[in-house]
C-alpha positions in Angstrom: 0.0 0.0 0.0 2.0 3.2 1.2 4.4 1.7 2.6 5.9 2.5 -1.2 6.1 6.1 -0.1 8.9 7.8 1.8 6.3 10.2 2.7 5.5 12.7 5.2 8.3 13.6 7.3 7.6 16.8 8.2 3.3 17.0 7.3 2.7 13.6 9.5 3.8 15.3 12.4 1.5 17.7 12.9 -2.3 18.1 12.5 -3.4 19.3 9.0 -6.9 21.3 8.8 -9.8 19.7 7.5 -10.5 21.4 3.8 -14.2 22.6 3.2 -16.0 20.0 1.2 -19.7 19.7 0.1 -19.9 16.4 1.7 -18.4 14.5 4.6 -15.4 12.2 3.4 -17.3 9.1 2.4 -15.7 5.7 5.2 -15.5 2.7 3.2 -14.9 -0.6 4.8 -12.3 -2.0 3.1 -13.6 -6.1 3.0 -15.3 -5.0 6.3 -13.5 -4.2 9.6 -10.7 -6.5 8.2 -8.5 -5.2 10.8 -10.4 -6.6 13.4 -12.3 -9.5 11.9 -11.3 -12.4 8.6 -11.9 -10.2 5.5 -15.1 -10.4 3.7 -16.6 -12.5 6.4 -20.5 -11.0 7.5 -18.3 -10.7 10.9 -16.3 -8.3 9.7 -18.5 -6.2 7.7 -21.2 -6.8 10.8 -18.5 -4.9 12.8 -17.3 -2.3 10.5 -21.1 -1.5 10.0 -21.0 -0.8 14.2 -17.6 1.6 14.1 -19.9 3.8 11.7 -18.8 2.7 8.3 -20.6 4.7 5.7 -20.3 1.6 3.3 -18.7 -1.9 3.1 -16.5 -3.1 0.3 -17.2 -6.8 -0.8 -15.0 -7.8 -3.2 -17.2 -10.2 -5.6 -16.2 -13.1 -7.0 -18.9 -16.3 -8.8 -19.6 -20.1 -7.9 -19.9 -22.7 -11.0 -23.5 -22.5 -10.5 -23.3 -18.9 -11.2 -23.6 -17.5 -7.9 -22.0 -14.4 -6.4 -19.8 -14.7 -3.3 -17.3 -12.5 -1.6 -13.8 -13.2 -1.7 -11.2 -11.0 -2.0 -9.5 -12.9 -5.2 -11.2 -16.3 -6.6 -8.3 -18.3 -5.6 -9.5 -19.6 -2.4 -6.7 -20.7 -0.2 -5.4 -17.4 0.8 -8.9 -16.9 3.0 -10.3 -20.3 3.4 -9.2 -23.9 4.5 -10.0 -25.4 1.4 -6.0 -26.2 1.1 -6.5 -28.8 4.2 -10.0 -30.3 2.5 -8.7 -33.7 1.0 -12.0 -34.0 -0.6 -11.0 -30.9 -2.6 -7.5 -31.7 -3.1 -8.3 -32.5 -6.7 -9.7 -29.5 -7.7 -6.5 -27.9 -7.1 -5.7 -25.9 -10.6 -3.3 -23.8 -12.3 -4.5 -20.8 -13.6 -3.3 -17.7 -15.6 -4.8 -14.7 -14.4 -4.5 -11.1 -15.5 -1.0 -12.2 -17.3 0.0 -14.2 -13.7 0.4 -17.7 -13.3 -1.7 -18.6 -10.4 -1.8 -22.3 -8.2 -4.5 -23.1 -6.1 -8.9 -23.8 -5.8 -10.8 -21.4 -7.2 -14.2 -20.6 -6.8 -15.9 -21.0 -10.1 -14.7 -24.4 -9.6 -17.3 -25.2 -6.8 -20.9 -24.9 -6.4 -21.8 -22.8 -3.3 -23.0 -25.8 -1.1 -19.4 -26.8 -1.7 -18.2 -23.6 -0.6 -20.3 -23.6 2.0 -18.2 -26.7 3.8 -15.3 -24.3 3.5 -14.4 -21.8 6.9 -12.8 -18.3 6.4 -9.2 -17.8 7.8 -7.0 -15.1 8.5 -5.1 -13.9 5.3 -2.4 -12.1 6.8 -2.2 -13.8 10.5 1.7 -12.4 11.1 0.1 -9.1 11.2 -2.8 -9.4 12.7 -2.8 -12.5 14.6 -5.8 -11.4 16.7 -8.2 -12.0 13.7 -6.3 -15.8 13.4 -8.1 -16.3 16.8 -11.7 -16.6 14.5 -10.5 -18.6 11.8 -12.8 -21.8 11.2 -16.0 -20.1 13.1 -17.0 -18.0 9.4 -18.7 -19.5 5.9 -18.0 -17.3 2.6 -21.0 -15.2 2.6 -23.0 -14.4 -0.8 -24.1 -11.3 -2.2 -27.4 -11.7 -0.8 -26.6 -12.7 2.7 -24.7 -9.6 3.1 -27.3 -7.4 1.7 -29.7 -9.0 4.0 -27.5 -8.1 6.9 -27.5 -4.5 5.8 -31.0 -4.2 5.5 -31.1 -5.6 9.2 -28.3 -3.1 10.5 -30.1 -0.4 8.7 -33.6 -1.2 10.7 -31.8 -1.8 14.4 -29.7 1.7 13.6 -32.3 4.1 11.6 -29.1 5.3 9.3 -28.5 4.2 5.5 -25.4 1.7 4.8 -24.1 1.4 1.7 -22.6 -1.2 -0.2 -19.5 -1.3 -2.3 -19.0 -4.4 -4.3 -16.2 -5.1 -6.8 -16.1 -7.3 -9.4 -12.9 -9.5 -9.3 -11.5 -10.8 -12.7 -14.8 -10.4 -14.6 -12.8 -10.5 -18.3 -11.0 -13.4 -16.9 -14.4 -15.2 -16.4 -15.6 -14.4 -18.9 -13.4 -15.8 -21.2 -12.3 -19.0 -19.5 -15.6 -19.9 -17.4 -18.2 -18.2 -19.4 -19.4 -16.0 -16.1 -21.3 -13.1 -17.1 -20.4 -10.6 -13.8 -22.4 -8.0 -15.0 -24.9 -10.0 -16.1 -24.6 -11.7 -12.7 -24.5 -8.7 -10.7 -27.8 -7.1 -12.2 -29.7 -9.9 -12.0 -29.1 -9.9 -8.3 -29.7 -6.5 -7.7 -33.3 -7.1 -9.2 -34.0 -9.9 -7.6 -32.9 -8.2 -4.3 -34.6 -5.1 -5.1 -31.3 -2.6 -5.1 -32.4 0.4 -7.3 -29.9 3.3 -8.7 -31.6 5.2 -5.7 -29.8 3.4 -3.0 -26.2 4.0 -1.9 -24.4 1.4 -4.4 -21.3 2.1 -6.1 -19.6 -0.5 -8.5 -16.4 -1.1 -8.9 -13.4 -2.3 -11.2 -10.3 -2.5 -12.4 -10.9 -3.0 -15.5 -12.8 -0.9 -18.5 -15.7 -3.1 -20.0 -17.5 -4.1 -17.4 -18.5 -0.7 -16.2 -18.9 0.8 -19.8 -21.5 -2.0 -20.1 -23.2 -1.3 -16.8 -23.6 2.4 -17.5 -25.4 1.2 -21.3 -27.5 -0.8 -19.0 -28.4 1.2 -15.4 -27.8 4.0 -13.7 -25.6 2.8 -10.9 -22.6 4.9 -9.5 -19.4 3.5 -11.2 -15.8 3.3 -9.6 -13.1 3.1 -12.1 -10.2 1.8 -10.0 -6.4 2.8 -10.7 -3.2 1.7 -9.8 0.2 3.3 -9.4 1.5 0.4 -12.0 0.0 -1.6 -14.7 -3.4 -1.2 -16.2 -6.5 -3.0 -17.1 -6.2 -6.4 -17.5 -9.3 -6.1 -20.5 -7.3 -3.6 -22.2 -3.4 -4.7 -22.1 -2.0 -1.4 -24.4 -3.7 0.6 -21.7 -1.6 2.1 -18.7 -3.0 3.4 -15.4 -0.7 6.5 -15.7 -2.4 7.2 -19.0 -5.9 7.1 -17.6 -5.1 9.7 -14.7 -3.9 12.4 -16.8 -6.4 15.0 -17.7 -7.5 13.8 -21.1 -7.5 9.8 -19.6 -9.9 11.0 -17.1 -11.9 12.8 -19.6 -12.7 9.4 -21.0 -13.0 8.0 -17.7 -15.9 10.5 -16.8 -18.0 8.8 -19.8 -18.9 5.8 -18.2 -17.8 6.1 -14.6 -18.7 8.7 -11.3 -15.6 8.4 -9.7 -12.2 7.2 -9.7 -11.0 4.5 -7.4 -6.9 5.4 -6.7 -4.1 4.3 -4.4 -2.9 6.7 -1.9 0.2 7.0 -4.0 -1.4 8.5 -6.9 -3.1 11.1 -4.8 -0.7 12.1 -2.1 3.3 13.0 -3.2 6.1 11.6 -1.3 5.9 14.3 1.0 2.9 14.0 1.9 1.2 17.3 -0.5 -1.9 16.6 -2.5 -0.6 15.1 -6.2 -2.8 17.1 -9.3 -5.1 13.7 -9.2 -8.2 15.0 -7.0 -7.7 18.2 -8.9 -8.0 17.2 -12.0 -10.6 14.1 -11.7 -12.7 17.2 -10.3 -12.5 19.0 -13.4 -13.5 15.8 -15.7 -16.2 15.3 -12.8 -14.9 12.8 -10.9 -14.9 12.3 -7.5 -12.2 10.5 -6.0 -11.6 7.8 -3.9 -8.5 6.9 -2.0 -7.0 3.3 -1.0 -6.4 2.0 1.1 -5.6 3.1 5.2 -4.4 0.5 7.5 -3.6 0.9 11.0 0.0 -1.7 11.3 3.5 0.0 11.5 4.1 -2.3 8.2 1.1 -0.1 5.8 2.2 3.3 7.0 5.4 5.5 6.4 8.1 5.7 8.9 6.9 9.1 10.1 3.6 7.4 10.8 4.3 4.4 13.0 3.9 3.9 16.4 6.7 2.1 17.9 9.2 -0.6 15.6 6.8 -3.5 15.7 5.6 -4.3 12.2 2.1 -5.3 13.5 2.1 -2.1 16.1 -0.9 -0.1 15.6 -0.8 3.8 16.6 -2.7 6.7 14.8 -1.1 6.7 12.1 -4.0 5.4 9.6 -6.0 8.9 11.1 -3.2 11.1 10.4 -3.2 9.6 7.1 -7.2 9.6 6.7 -6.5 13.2 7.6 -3.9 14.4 4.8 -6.1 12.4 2.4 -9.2 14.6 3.7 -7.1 18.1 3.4 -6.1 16.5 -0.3 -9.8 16.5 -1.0 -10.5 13.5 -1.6 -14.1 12.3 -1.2 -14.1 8.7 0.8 -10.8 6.6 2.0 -11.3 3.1 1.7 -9.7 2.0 5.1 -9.2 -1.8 6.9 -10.0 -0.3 10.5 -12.6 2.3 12.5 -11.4 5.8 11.9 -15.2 7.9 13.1 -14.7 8.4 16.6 -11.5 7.8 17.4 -9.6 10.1 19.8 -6.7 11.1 17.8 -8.6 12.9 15.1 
C-alpha cells in the first residue's frame, strides 16, 4: 500500500486542517472491519457497519452455479481452509490470471454448497494474529446474505449503509468460465430489489465491465487505478495514461468516480498530487485506498513504535492528509469515526 512512499516527514507530524467539502469524506470498509475480523466475512462487515462505516466493500467473485460470493480474489486458499479439505484436493488448478500464473482452488470451480463446507481464515495472520483467533468459526458469505444483513443493520440503527461491491476478474471469467459478472450482478440486484436510488457504487479494475453497466443502469461506477499496470481487459492501456487530464476525460463517460491508491493522490511528501484536482475537473470524485492501521502499511513518520504489527494513529493522520487533499471517501481496513486522535 503506502508503505511504497517515503512520505510525510515533516506533514505527518503535525495536524493538517480539515479542507471545506460539500460532503463528509465518504468511510469505506475495506472487505469489512478486516483489521479486526477475517476479510469479507458477514463478521467483519457486521462490525465495521457498528464503528460507523458509511459503506462496506465486498470484493465479488462467482460459484460454477453462477452464484456471487465474496472473496477478496477467486483463488481460495489465501482466506479459506479449502487447502486442508482432501475431498477438494483434486480440484487444485493452475490458472493464468491477469498475465500471472496462479496455483491453487478457485471458486468458479465449486458450487456454493461446496463452498459452504469451506471456513474463512486469516489472510495475513503475522500481522494481525488477533483476527487468526476466529478462523474456522466463518462461511463465505453471498451477495445476498450480506445485503440481507445490511437491511437488518439499517432497521436496528435508523441510518442508511451502503454497499460497495467489486467485481474480481470479470474478463477473466468471462473468457475462461463463461461468467457473465455483470450479467450476474444485475440480476441480483433485481431480484434483491437494489435500485440506482440506494447507496451502491460499482467497482473495477478494468474498463468493460462498467462501460457495459452504464449502457444498462444508472448505478454509480468506480473506475479503479493503480500506481502500475493497467487493465487487465485492455493490455496497451496504462493506469498513468488514464489519470492524466485527457485519460480521465474518458473516464468520466462511463464512470462517477475514480478508485486510486494513496500513491497516486498524495506525493512523497505528503502534498496533495494534481489527481483529485484534475478528476474534479473531468467530474470525478475521488476515492483513495487503502488506510491500515500496522506500522508495516504506514510510512516511517507514521508508526507507532518498531513492531511491524504495532498499531498507533497513524491510519487517522493519514485519513487526515487524504481529507485536506480533498478526496471524497478513503477506503480503510480499521474504525477511523470516533476515534480520539482525530
Amino acid at each position: 500500500m503506502v508503505r511504497s512512499l517515503a512520505l510525510i516527514a515533516v506533514l505527518a507530524l503535525t495536524t493538517l486542517p480539515a479542507v471545506a467539502q460539500d460532503k463528509p469524506m465518504l468511510i469505506i470498509a475495506h472487505r469489512g472491519a478486516s483489521a479486526e475480523r477475517p476479510e469479507h466475512t458477514l463478521a467483519a462487515y457486521e462490525l465495521a457497519i457498528e464503528q460507523g462505516a458509511d459503506y462496506i466493500e465486498p470484493d465479488l467473485v462467482a460459484t460454477k452455479d453462477l452464484v456471487l460470493v465474496s472473496r477478496h480474489e477467486n483463488e481460495l486458499s489465501g482466506t479459506t481452509d479449502v487447502a486442508s479439505r482432501e475431498e477438494f484436493e483434486d480440484r487444485r488448478r493452475d490458472k493464468t490470471i491477469d498475465g500471472q500464473k496462479i496455483a491453487g482452488w478457485f471458486a468458479e470451480d465449486f458450487t456454493l454448497a461446496e463452498l459452504r463446507t469451506l471456513r474463512a481464515k486469516e489472510r495475513i495472520p503475522s500481522l494481525r494474529p488477533a483476527n487468526a483467533r476466529f478462523d474456522g468459526l466463518y462461511q463465505v458469505p453471498t451477495l445476498a446474505e450480506i445485503v440481507k444483513l445490511v437491511r437488518a443493520k439499517e432497521a436496528a440503527t435508523g441510518r442508511r449503509i451502503g454497499i460497495y461491491p467489486e467485481l474480481k476478474h470479470p474478463e477473466f471469467l468471462l473468457q475462461n468460465a463463461g461468467i457473465d459478472m455483470v450479467d450476474l450482478l444485475l440480476r441480483e440486484f433485481r431480484t434483491l430489489g437494489i435500485t440506482p436510488a440506494d447507496p451502491v457504487f460499482v467497482q473495477s479494475f478494468e474498463i468493460a465491465p462498467l462501460q457495459r453497466l452504464k449502457q444498462r443502469s444508472d448505478f454509480k461506477l468506480v473506475q479503479l487505478v493503480a500506481p502500475i499496470g493497467g487493465p487487465a481487459d485492455e493490455p496497451a492501456m496504462r493506469y498513468a495514461e488514464m489519470v492524466t487530464p485527457i485519460g480521465l476525460a474518458e473516464v468520466a463517460k462511463y464512470a462517477d468516480a475514480v478508485g486510486a491508491h494513496i500513491a497516486l493522490v498524495l506525493t512523497p511528501e505528503g502534498g496533495p498530487t494534481t489527481l483529485v484536482a484534475d478528476a474534479k475537473a473531468a467530474g470525478l470524485a475521488v476515492h483513495a485506498w487503502t488506510v491500515r492501521p500496522e506500522n508495516d502499511f504506514l510510512p516511517t513518520s507514521l508508526r507507532t513504535g518498531d513492531d511491524p504489527k504495532g498499531r498507533g494513529c497513524g491510519d487517522v493522520k493519514l485519513a487526515q492528509m487524504l481529507m485536506a487533499a480533498g478526496v471524497a471517501g478513503v477506503f480503510t481496513d480499521g474504525p477511523l469515526k470516533g476515534r480520539s486522535c482525530l
